[in-house]
C-alpha positions as CSV (number, residue, x, y, z in Angstrom):
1,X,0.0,0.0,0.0
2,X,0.9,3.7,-0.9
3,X,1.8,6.2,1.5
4,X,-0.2,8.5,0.3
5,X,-3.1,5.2,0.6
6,X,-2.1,4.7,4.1
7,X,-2.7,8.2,5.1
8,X,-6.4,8.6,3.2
9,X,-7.1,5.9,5.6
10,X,-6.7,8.4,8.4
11,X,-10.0,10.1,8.7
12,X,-10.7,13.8,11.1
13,X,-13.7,13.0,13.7
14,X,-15.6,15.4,15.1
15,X,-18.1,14.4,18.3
16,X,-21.3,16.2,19.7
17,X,-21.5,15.8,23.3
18,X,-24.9,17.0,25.8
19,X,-24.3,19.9,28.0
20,X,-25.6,17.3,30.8
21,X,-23.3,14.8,30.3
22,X,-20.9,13.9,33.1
23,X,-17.6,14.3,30.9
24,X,-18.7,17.8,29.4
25,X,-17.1,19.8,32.0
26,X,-13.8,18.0,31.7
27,X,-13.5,17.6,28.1
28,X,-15.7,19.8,26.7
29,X,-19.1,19.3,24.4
30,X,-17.3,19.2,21.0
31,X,-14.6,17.2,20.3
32,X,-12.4,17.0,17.3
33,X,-9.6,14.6,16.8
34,X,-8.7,11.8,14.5
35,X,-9.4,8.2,13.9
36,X,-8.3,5.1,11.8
37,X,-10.2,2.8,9.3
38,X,-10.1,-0.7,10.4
39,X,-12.4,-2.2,8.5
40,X,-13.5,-2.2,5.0
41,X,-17.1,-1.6,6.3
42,X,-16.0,1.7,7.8
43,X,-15.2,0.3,11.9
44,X,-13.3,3.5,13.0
45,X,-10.5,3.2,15.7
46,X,-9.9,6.4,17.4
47,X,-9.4,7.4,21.4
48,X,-11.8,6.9,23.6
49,X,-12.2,10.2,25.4
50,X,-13.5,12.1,21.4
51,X,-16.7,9.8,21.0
52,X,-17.1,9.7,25.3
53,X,-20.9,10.4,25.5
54,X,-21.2,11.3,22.3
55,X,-24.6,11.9,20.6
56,X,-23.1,12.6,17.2
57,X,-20.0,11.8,15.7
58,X,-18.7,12.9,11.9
59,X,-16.0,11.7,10.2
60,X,-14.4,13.5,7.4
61,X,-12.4,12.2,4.8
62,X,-9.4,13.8,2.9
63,X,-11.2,15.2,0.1
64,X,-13.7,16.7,2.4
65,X,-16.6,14.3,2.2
66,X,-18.2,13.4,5.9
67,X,-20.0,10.9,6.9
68,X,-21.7,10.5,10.3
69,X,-21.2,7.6,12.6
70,X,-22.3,5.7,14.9
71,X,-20.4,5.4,18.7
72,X,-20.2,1.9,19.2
73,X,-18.0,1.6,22.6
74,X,-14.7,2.7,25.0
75,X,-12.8,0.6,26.8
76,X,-12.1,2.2,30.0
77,X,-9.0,0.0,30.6
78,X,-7.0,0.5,27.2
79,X,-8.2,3.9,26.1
80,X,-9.6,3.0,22.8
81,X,-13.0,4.0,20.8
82,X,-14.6,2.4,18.0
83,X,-17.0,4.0,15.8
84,X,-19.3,2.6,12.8
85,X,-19.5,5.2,9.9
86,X,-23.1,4.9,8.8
87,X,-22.5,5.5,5.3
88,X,-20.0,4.0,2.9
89,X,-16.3,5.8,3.7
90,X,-14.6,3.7,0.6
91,X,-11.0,3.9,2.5
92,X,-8.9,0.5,3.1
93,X,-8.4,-0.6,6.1
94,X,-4.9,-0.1,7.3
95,X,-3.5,-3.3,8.5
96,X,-2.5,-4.2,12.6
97,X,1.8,-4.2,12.8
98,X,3.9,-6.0,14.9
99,X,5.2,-4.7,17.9
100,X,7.2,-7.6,18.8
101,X,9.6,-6.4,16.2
102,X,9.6,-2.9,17.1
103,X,12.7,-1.0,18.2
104,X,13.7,2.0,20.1
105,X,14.9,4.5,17.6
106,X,12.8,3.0,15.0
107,X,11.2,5.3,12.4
108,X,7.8,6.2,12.0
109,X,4.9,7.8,10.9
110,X,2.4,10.0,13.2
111,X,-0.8,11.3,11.0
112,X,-3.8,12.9,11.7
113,X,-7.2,13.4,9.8
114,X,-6.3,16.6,8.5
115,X,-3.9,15.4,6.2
116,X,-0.8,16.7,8.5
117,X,2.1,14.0,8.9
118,X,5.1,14.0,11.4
119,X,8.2,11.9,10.6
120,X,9.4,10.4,14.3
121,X,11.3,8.1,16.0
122,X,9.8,5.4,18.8
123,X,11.7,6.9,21.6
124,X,10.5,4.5,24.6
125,X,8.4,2.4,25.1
126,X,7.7,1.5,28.9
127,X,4.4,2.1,31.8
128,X,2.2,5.0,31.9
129,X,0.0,5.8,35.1
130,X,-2.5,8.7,34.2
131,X,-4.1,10.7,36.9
132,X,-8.0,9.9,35.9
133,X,-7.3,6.2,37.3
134,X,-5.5,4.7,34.0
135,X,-2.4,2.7,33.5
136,X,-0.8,1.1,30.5
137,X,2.0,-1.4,31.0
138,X,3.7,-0.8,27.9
139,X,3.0,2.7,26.2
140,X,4.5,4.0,23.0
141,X,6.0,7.2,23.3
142,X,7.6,8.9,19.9
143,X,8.8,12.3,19.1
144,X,9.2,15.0,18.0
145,X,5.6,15.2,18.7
146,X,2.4,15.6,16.8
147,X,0.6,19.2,17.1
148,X,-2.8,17.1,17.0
149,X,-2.5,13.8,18.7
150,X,-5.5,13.0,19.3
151,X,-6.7,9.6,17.9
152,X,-3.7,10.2,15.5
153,X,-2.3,6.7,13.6
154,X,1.3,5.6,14.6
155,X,2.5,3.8,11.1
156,X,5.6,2.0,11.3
157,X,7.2,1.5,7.8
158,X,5.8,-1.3,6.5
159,X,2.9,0.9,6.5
160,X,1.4,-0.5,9.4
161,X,-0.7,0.6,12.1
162,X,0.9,0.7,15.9
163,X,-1.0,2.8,17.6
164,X,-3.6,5.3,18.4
165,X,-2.6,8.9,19.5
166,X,-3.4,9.8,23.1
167,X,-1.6,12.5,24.5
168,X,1.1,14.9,24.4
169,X,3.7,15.0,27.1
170,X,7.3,16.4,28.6
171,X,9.7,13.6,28.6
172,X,13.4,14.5,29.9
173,X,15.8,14.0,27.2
174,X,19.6,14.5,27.3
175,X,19.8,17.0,30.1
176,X,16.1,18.6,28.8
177,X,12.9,18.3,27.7
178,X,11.7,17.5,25.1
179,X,8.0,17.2,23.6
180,X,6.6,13.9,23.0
181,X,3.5,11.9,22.1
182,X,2.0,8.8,23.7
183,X,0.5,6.1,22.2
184,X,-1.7,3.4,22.8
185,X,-0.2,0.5,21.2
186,X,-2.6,-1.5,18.9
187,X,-1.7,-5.0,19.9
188,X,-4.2,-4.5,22.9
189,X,-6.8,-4.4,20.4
190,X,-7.5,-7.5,18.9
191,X,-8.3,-9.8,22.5
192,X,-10.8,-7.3,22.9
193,X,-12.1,-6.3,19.4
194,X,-14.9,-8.7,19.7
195,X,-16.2,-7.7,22.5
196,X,-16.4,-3.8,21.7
197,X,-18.6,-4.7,18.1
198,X,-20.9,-6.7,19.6
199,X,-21.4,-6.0,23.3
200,X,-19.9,-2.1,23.3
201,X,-18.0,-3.0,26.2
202,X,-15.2,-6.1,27.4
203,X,-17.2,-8.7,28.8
204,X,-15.6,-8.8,32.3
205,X,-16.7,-6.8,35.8
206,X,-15.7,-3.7,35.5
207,X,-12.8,-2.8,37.4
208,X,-13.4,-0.6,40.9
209,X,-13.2,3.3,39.9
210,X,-13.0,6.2,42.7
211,X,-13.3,9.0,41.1
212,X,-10.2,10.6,42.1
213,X,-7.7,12.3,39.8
214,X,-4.4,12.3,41.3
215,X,-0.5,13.1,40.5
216,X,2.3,11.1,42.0
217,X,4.9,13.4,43.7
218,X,8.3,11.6,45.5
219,X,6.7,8.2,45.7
220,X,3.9,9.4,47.2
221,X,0.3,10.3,45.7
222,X,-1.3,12.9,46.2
223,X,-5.1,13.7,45.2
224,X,-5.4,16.6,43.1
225,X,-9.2,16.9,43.0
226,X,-12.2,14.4,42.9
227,X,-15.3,13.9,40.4
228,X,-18.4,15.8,41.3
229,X,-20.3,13.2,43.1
230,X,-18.3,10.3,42.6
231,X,-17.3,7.6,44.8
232,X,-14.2,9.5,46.0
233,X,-15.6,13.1,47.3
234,X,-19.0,10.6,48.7
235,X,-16.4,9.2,51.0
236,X,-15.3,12.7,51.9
237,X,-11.6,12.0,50.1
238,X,-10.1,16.1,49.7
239,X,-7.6,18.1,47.6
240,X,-4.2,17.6,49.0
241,X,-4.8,13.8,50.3
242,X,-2.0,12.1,50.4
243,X,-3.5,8.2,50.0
244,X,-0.9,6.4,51.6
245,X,-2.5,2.7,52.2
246,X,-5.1,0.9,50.5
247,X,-7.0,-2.1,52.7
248,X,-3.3,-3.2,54.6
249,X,-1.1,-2.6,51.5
250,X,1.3,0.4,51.8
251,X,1.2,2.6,48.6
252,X,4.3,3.2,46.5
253,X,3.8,5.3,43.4
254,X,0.3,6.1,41.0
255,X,0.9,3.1,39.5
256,X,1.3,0.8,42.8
257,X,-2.3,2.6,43.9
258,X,-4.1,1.6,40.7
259,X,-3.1,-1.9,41.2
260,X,-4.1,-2.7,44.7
261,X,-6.9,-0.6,44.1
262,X,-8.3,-2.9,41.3
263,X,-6.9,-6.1,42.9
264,X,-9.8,-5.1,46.0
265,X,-12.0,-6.3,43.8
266,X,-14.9,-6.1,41.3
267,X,-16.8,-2.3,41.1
268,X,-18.7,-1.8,44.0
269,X,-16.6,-3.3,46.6
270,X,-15.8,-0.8,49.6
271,X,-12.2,0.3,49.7
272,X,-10.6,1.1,53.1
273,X,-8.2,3.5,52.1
274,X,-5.7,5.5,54.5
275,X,-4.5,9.0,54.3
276,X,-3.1,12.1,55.5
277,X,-4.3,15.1,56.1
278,X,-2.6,17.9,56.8
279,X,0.0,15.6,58.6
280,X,-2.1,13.4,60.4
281,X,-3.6,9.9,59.3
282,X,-7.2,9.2,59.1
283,X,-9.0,6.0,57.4
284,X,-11.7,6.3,54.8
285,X,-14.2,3.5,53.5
286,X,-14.7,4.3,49.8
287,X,-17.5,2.4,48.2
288,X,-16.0,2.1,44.6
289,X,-18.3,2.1,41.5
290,X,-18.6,1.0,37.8
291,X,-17.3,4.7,35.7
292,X,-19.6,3.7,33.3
293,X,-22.9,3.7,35.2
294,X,-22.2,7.6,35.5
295,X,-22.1,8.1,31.8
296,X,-24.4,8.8,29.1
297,X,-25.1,5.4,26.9
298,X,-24.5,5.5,22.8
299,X,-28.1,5.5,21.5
300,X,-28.8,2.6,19.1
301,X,-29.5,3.0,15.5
């Protein structure tokens, strides 16, 4: 396949979100990104947080023709969102690479919907712990980065699809910074894939969500703020937390506290948690829920 092939198959999407809906303060009530064509039928992959309550979603091809879609799921646990485009998009599907074979240093291809492509390099490849309760064991990070990352295709040269655009990040590089893109890498795709087309979500209890967004500082985490009637602020959790314990499991790192949190159990299991407070220790029982149940379904077509 072409280059210039492989890119076509790179559509812009643009997402209509309710003014109700519990994401719309966060991430805002239109959303405009990217997305890939998986499947010669038009099954978009893009990130999950564009199409995230959606009620409308548009993809737009290179030459300018769009086509609305449908949402069809996000996986809360890898990041990813598929969409059906309910009219014929007439793009190939780019095919799935190999990231057994990938390399640091290796060259690639970051491209967007709006017909903008970066050449980069995979600069490392290793875990990601976000501060809305996500972790990824082996994320894709490439630079120089992408102006718009979002839902952006990582090609490798073959042509090949790697990953899906998620964010844009400061990594420290030779004695500086430097700005660099993270990916979620596709091979966490296809164990799921199934699921997501015909039930719109992984068929497995949901893991136990809090609702706290927090930053790791020294080891330690620290809660910067807590969703608006979530589990979390319920259970009285503040700003400037620091959760130290979780049931009798010492906390070492964001990434440490998303794992003992989702080993308590399935959602809806209460979470003894300890903190402090302003230097003194106090425990909190946290009844943990399924994210989902707070937000807005896709509506079938």
């Amino acid at each position: 396949m072409k280059t210039e092939t492989i890119l076509r198959s790179v559509v812009a999407l643009r997402s209509s979100v309710p003014e109700d809906a519990y994401t719309a303060g966060a991430l805002g009530t239109l959303r405009e990104g990217s997305g890939v064509v998986i499947g010669d039928d038009g099954l978009v992959l893009t990130v999950g947080y564009l199409i995230t309550e959606a009620e409308e979603v548009w993809l737009t091809r290179g030459d300018g023709k769009v086509v609305a879609a449908h949402p069809l799921a996000y996986d809360q646990e890898t990041g990813f969102g598929l969409v059906q485009a309910l009219g014929p998009l007439d793009l190939p599907a780019l095919e799935f690479g190999d990231l057994g074979k990938v390399r640091l240093g290796d060259p690639v291809v970051l491209a967007d919907g709006l017909g903008k492509s970066v050449a980069a390099k995979i600069v490392a490849r290793q875990e990601f712990a976000g501060y809305w309760e996500y972790l990824l064991e082996d994320a894709i990070f490439t630079a120089p980065a992408h102006p718009s990352w979002g839902g952006a295709a990582l090609i490798d040269g073959d042509g090949k699809l790697l990953g899906i655009g998620s964010l844009r990040l400061q990594m420290s590089r030779n004695d500086g910074t430097a700005d660099v893109n993270m990916f979620v890498p596709i091979d966490l795709l296809p164990p799921i894939l199934n699921d997501l087309m015909t039930k719109g979500r992984v068929n497995k209890p949901p893991r136990p969500w809090l609702g706290a967004f927090s930053a790791e500082s020294d080891g330690k985490v620290v809660v910067l703020s807590v969703a608006d009637g979530g589990p979390a602020a319920k259970a009285g959790l503040r700003r400037g937390d620091i959760i130290s314990e979780i049931r009798d499991g010492e906390v070492d790192g964001l990434a440490d506290f998303y794992r003992k949190l989702w080993n308590t159990g399935a959602a809806g299991t209460e979470v003894p948690m300890r903190v402090v407070r302003d230097g003194r220790e106090t425990w909190l029982r946290v009844r943990s829920a399924d994210r989902s149940s707070f937000l807005k379904k896709p509506q079938m077509q």
